[in-house]
N, C-alpha and C positions, 0 to 999 in steps of 0.2 A: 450028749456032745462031750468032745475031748478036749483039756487044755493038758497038755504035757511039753514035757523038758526034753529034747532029745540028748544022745551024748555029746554033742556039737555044742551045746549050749542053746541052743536053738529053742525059740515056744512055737510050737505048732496049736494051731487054731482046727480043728478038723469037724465041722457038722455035718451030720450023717445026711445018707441018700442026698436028696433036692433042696434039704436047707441051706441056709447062709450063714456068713456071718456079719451079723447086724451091731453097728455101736455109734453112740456120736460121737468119743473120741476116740481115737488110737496115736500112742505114738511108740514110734521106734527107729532105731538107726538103721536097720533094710527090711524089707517086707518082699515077700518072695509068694507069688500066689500062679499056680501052674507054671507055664514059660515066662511071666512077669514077673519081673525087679527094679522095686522100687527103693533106690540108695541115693539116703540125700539127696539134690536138686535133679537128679538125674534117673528117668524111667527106659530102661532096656528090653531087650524081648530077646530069645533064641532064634524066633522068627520073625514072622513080620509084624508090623505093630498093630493093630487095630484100633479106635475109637469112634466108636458108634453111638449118637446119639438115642435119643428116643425117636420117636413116631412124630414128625412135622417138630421137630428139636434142632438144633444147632450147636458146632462144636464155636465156644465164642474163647477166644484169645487176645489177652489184655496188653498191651507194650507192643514188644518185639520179637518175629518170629522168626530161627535161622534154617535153613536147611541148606546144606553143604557150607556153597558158596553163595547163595539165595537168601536178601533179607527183607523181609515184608515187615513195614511200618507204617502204621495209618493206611493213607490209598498211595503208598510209596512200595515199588516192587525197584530193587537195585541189587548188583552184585557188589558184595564187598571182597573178592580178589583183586590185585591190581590188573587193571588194566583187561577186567575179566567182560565176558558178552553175556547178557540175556539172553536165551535162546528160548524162543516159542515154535515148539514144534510138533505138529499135529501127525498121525500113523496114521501111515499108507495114504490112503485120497482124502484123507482128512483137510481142516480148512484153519485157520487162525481166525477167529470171528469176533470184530472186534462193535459194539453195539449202538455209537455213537461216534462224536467226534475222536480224530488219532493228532498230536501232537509230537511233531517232528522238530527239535531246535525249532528253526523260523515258518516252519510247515505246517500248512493245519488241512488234512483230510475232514471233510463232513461230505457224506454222502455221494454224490458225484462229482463234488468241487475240490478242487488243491485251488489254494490259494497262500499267498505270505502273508505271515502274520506283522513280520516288519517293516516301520514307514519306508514308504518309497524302495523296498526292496524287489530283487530281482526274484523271479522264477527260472532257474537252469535244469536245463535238459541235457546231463552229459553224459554219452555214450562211450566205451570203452575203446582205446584204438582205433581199429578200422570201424568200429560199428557205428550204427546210425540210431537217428529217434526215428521208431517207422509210427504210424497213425493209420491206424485202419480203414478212416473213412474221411469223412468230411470234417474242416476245419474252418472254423469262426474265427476272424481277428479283428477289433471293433467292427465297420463294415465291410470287409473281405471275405468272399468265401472261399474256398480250395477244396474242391472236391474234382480226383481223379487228375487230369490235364488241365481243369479249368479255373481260374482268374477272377473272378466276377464281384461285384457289388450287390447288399444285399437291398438297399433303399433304394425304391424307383424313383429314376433321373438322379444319380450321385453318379460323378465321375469317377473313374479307374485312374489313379496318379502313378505312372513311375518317375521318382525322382533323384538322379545323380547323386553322388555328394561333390561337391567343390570338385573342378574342373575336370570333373569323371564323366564318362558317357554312360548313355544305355546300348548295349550292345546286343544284336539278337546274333545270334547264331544260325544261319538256313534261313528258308521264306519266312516271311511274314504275310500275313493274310488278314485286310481288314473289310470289315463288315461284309465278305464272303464274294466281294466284287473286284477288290484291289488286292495286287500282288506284288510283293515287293521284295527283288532276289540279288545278292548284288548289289550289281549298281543298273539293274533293270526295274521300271514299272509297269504293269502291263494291269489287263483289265480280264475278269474270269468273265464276265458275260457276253455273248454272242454279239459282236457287232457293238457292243459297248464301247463308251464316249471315258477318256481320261480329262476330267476337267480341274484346273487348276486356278485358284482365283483368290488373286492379295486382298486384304481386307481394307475397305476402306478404300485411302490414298495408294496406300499400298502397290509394287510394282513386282512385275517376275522379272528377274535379273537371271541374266544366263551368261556365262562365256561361249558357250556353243550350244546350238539345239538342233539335233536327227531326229526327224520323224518322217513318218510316208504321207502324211495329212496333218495340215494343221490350220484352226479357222480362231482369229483373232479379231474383235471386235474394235475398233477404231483403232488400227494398228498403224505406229507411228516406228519406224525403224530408220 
């Protein structure tokens, strides 16, 4: 084995063929070992860097670790540019996969749930410009369902409530159609079933009050006019 002085001042270390070189200390102000340099705080390469642990090994890193604009501390991943973005981004059909819960500001993904994390806060759904929030299927709202055209309750025997705000109407737009017998278009009601009866009946004490009533039949039971 060699230890020599080049004319650079330089000490070369050189053990022949597949030896090494082995010491428990070394010190020196650069150490130069094939395309690595090691100068002061700071280790460089001509190419790319390698560190490879052993076999079921791990590269373990103490503090803070920076890369570019990228600083990893503790379980803290943050840019320190101003005003700089995170970017996770996965090549070609790749996926961002992330293996438990995602913490959004007030947002918390788990599994197939969004929910807010703060008291009494909102969940918004806000679409760009002209765009919409579309929903592919069927939609839960306490006991409402919405799936495709249709309206419904999901507790059997709960009513369907639409209800105004302060001196506002319900307004349908075109027929209305209930319970597949009555039609109501207009200012017409009419009956979908053959020969079917339109019966009308105040509750109670209750009275029908009319300014004027056209019909081609009409049969009223103790009818005082």
């Amino acid at each position: 084995n060699t230890i020599g002085m080049n004319t650079d001042g330089n000490l070369n270390l050189s053990p022949g063929a597949l030896a090494k070189v082995k010491t428990t200390t070394l010190k020196a102000t650069s150490l130069l070992v094939d395309d690595l340099t090691v100068d002061a705080d700071t280790i460089s390469s001509t190419g790319d860097l390698h560190i490879v642990p052993a076999s079921d090994s791990k590269i373990m890193l103490d503090g803070t670790v920076r890369v570019n604009n990228l600083q990893v501390a503790s379980n803290t991943v943050s840019a320190i540019n101003t005003d700089g973005d995170v970017v996770l981004a996965p090549a070609a059909s790749g996926k961002v996969v992330l293996g438990s819960k995602a913490v959004i500001d007030d947002l918390l993904l788990d599994g197939h749930t969004v929910s807010v994390t703060a008291t009494d806060g909102d969940l918004e759904l806000l679409p760009n410009g002209a765009g919409s929030v579309v929903l592919g299927h069927k939609v839960q709202v306490d006991d409402i369902m919405l799936d495709g055209n249709t309206i419904s309750t999901i507790t059997a025997g709960s009513d369907l409530q639409l209800h105004a705000g302060e001196n506002g109407k319900i307004v349908v737009d075109g027929e209305a159609v209930f319970d597949e017998t009555i039609r109501v278009n207009s200012n017409s009601i009419s009956s979908l079933v053959l020969d079917g009866d339109i019966l009308i009946r105040p509750n109670g004490n209750g009275k029908l009050t009319a300014t004027a009533l056209l019909a081609t039949s009409v049969e009223v039971s103790d009818l005082t006019l």
